[in-house]
C-alpha positions in Angstrom: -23.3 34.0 -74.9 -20.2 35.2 -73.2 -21.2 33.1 -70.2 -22.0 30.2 -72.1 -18.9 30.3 -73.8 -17.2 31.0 -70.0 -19.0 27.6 -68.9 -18.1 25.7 -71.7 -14.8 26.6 -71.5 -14.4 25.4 -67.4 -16.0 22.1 -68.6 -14.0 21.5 -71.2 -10.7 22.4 -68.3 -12.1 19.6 -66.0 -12.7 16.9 -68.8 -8.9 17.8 -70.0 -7.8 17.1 -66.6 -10.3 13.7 -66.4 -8.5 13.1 -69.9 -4.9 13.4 -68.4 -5.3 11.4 -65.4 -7.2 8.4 -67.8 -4.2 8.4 -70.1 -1.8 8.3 -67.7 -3.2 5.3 -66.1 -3.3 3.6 -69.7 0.0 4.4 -70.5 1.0 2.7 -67.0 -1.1 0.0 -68.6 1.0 -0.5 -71.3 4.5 -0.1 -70.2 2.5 -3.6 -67.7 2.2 -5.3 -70.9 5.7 -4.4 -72.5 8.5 -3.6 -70.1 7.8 -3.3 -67.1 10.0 -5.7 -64.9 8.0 -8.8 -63.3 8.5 -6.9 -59.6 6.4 -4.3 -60.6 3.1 -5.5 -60.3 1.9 -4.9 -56.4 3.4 -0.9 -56.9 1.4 -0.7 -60.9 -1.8 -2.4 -59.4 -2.3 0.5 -56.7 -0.6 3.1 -59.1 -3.1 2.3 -61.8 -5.6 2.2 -59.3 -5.3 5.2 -57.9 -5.4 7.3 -61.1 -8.3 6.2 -62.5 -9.9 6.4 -58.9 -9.0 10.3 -59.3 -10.3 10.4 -62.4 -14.0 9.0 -61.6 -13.9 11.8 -58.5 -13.1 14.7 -61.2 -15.7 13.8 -63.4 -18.8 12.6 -61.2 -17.9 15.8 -59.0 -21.1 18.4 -58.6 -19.5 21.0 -60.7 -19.4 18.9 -63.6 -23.4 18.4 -62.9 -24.0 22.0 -62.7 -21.7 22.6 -65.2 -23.4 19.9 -68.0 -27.4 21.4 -66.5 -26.6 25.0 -67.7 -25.4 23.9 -70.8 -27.3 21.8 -72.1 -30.1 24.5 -71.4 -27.8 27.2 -73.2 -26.8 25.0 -75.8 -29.9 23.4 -76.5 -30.6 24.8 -80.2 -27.6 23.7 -81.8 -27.4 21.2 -84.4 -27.5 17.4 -83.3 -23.9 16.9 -84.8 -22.6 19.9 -83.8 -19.3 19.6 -81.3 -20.5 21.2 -78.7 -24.0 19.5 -79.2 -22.0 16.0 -79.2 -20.3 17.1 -76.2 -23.3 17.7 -74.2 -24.9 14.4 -75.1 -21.7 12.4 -74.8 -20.5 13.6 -71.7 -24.1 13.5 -70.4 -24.3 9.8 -70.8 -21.0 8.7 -69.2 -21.4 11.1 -66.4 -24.7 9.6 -65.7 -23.7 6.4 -65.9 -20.5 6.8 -63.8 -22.3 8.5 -60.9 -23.9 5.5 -60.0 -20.2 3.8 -59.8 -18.8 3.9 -56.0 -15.0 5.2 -56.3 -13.9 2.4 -54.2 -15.4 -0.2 -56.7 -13.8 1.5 -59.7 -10.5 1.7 -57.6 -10.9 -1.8 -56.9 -11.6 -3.3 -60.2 -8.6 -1.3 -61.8 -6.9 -3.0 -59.3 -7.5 -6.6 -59.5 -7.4 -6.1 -63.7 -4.0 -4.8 -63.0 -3.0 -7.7 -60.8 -4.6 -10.6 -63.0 -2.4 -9.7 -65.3 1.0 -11.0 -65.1 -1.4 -14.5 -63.6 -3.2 -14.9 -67.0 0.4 -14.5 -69.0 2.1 -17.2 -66.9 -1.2 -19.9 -67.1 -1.3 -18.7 -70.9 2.6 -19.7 -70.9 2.1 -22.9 -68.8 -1.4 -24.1 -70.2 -2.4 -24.0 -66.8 -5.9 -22.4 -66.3 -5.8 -23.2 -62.7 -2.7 -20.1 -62.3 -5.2 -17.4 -63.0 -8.8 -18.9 -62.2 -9.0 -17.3 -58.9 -8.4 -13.4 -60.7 -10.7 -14.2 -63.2 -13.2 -15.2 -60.6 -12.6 -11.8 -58.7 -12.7 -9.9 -61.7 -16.5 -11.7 -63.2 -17.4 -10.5 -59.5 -16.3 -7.3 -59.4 -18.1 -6.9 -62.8 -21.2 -8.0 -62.1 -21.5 -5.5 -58.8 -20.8 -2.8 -61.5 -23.7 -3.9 -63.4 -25.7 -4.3 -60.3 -24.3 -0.5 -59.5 -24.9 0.8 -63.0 -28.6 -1.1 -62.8 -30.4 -2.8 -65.7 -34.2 -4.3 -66.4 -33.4 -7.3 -68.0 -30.1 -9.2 -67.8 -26.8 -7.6 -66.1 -24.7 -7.8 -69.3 -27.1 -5.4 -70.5 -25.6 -2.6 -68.3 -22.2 -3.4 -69.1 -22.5 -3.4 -72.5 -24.6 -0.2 -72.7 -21.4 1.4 -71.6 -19.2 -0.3 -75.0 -22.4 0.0 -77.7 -24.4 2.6 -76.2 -27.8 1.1 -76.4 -27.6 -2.4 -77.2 -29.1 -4.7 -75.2 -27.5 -8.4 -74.9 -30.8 -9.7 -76.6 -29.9 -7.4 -79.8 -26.7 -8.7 -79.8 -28.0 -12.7 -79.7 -30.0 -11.9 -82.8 -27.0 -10.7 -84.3 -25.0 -14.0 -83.6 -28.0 -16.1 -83.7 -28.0 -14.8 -87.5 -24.1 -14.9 -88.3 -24.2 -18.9 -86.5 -27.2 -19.8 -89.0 -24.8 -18.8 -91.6 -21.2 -19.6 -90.6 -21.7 -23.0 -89.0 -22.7 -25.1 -92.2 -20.0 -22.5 -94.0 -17.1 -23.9 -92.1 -18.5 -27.7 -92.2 -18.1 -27.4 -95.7 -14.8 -25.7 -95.9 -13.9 -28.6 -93.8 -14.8 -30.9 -96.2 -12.5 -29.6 -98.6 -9.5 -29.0 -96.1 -6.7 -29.9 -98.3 -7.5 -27.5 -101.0 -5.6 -24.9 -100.3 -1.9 -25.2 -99.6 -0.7 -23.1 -96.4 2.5 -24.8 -95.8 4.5 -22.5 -96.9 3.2 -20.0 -93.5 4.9 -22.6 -91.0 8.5 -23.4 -93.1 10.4 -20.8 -90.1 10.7 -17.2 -90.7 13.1 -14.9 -88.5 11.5 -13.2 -85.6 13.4 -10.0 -86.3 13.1 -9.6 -89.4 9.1 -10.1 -89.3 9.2 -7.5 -86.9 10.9 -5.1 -89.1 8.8 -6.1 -92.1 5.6 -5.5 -89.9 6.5 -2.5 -88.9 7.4 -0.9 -92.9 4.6 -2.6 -94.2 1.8 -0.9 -91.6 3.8 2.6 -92.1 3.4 2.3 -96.0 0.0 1.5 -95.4 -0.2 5.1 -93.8 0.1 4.4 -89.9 2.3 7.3 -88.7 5.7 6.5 -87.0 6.3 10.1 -85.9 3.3 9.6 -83.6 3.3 5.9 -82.8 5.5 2.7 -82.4 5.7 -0.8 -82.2 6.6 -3.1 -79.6 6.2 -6.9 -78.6 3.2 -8.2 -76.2 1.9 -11.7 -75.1 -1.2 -10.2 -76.6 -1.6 -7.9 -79.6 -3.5 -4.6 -78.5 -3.2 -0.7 -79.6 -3.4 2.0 -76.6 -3.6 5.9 -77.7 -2.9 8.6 -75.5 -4.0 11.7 -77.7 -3.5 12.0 -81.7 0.0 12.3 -81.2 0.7 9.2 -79.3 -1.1 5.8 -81.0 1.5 2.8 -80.1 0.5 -0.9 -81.3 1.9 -4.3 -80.0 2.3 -7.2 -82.0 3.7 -10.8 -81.1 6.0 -13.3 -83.3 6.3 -16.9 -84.1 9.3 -17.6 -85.9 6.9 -21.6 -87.1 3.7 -19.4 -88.0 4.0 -16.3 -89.9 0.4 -14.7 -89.9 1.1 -14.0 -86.6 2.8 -10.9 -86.6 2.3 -9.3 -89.9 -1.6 -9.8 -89.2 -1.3 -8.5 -85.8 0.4 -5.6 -86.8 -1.8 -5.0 -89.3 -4.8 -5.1 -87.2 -3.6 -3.1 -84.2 -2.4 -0.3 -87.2 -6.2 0.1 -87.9 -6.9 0.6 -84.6 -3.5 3.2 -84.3 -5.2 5.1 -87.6 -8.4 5.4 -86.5 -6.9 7.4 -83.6 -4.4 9.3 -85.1 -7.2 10.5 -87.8 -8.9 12.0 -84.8 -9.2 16.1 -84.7 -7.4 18.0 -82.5 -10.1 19.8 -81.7 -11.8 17.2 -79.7 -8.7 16.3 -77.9 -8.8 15.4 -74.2 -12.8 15.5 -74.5 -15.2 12.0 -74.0 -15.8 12.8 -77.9 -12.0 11.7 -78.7 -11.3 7.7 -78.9 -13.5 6.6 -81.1 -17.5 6.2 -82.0 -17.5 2.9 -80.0 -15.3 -0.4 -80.0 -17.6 -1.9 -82.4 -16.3 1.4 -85.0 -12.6 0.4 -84.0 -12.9 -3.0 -84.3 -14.6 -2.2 -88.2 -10.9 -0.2 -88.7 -8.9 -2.9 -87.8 -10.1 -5.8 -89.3 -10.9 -3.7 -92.5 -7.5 -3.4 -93.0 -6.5 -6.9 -91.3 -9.0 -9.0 -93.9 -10.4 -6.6 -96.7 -6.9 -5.4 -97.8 -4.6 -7.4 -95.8 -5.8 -10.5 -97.6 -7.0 -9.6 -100.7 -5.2 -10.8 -103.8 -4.1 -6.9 -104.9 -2.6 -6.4 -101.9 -0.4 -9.6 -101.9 0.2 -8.7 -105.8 1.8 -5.5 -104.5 3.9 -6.8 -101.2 4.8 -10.1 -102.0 7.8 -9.2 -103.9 9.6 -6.9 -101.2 8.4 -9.8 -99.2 10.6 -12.6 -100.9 13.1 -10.2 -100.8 12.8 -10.1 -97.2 12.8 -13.8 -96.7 14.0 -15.6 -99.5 14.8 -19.1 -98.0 11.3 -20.0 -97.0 9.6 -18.2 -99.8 11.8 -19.7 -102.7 9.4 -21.1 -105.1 6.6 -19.8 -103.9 4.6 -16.9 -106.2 2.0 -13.8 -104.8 -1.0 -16.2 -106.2 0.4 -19.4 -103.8 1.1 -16.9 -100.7 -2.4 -15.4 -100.9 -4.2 -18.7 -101.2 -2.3 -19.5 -98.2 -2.8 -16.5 -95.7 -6.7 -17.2 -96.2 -6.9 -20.6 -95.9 -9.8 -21.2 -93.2 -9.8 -23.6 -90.7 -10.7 -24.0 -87.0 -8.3 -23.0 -83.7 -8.0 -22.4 -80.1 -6.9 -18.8 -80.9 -9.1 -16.0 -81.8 -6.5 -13.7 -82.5 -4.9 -16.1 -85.2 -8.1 -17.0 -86.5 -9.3 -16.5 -90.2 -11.9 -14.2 -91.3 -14.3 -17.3 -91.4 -13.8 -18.9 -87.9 -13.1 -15.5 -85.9 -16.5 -14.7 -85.1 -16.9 -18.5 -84.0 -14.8 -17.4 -80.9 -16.5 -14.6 -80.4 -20.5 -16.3 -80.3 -18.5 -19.2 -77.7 -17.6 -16.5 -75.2 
């Protein structure tokens, strides 16, 4: 046992160290998206590409190998949910699965994600798919030679997304939309159809950047999103990026013509931030910590973006301090008016500003 616990404990030291290095590249990742001046790119791309280079060495090394063999011998008879039984089956699968990944193509895809970047922000900017067509082409081929690295039976999507929803294949997952289109289709053709029900005008009469901001920002913290151990900044895209339990940051973006914008967004990206800063420390800087899978994390954050962000007790409760806030572009509007309006459904070009009805359209299109 004392050897057990001896090997379990150098394992445990190398995925820490794996841990470190992946964190550090994220949190290079999101000072990209938030401040880092537009010079920076060329030095980030190779910085970011490096780390996580070091990273895939560390973990597909032979001691790790050795190190997950003996153990999962030794450790064998413990209980399927136990840690360290969860360890071994967790950190089994992704070591597998990343030895069959060249360092030089993981080094290179972190690379070219890092340098598409600042492209897709400018075309987003300028309409102009043209700006970042060529990255985007680079990056769908860099992909697929990780599928073809990573191997499948059936379709190259497959392997990819084995590595998101461990076990799904993409034919599972065109059931699942085949089923959801059956349904939502003739559900938004007849919310069409009775377009002008619902009022939303008030959403678009101007409401001040900063102080949406500031309003976000209480709001997801009374809703029990930690400040002491996260923050929120401005993005061209909404995300949430967690470097341990202690660190969860979200980003959120603001229209000062469309208000669901930000408070939405921050909501959202808060469920992500929770999720994370729920997590024990106990399986800190291990491939346990982060989350089930995205599909769990996405379940937090649009729980708490559509379930309570848009439900009529929840608008009963913060529409008032929310009046307060803005009183100019609210007068005459009432908590019953405002909540009719922040789920009035209706069709866009943009997922992430897209009702609970229509979101999942942009999700079966892609």
């Amino acid at each position: 046992m004392a050897n057990t616990s001896g090997k379990l404990q150098e394992l445990k030291t190398i995925l820490a160290e794996v841990s470190d290095l992946e964190r550090a590249a994220a949190l290079l990742e999101w000072d990209q998206e938030t401040y880092m001046p537009p010079g920076g790119v060329q030095s980030r791309s190779e910085q970011f590409s490096t780390l996580l280079r070091l990273a895939h060495v560390r973990f597909t090394s032979d001691a790790v190998g050795g190190l997950l063999d003996d153990l999962e011998d030794e450790l064998g008879g413990r209980p399927y949910d136990s840690d360290e039984a969860s360890l071994m089956r967790v950190t089994r699968r992704d070591y597998d699965q990343a030895r069959r990944l060249p360092a030089d193509l993981v080094s290179e895809a972190a690379r070219a994600g890092s340098v598409a970047q600042p492209h897709w922000q400018k075309a987003r900017k300028e309409s102009n798919f043209s700006l970042f067509a060529p990255y985007l082409e680079k990056n769908v081929e860099l992909n697929r030679r990780i599928a073809d690295a990573l191997g499948y039976q059936e379709r190259p999507y497959d392997a990819l997304l084995d590595r998101y929803e461990p076990g799904m294949k993409t034919a599972d997952l065109e059931a699942i939309f085949e089923e959801l289109k059956r349904a939502i289709v003739p559900l938004i053709a007849d919310i069409a159809r009775n377009a002008d029900a619902v009022d939303d005008r008030v959403l678009y009469r101007g409401f001040d950047p900063d102080l949406q901001l500031a309003y976000a920002a209480d709001l997801v913290k009374r809703l029990g999103y930690d400040m002491e151990r996260g923050r929120q900044d401005l993005s061209t895209h909404p995300f949430s990026s967690a470097f341990g339990p202690g660190d969860a940051r979200i980003t959120t973006r603001v229209s000062r013509d469309f208000f669901n914008e930000c408070l939405f967004g921050s909501i959202h990206e808060s469920g992500h931030a929770m999720y994370n800063q729920g997590m024990g420390q106990d399986i800190d800087r291990t491939p346990l910590w982060g989350g089930a899978s995205p599909g769990v994390h996405e379940s937090q954050s649009r729980l708490w973006e559509n379930l309570v962000g848009r439900s009529r007790p929840f608008w009963r409760h913060f529409f008032p301090s929310l009046r307060a806030t803005f009183p100019e572009p609210l007068h005459g509007v009432d908590d019953e008016a405002f909540y009719s309006a922040v789920n009035r459904a209706y069709p866009s070009f943009i997922r992430v500003e897209a009702d609970e009805v229509t979101y999942n359209m942009h999700v079966l299109l892609r």
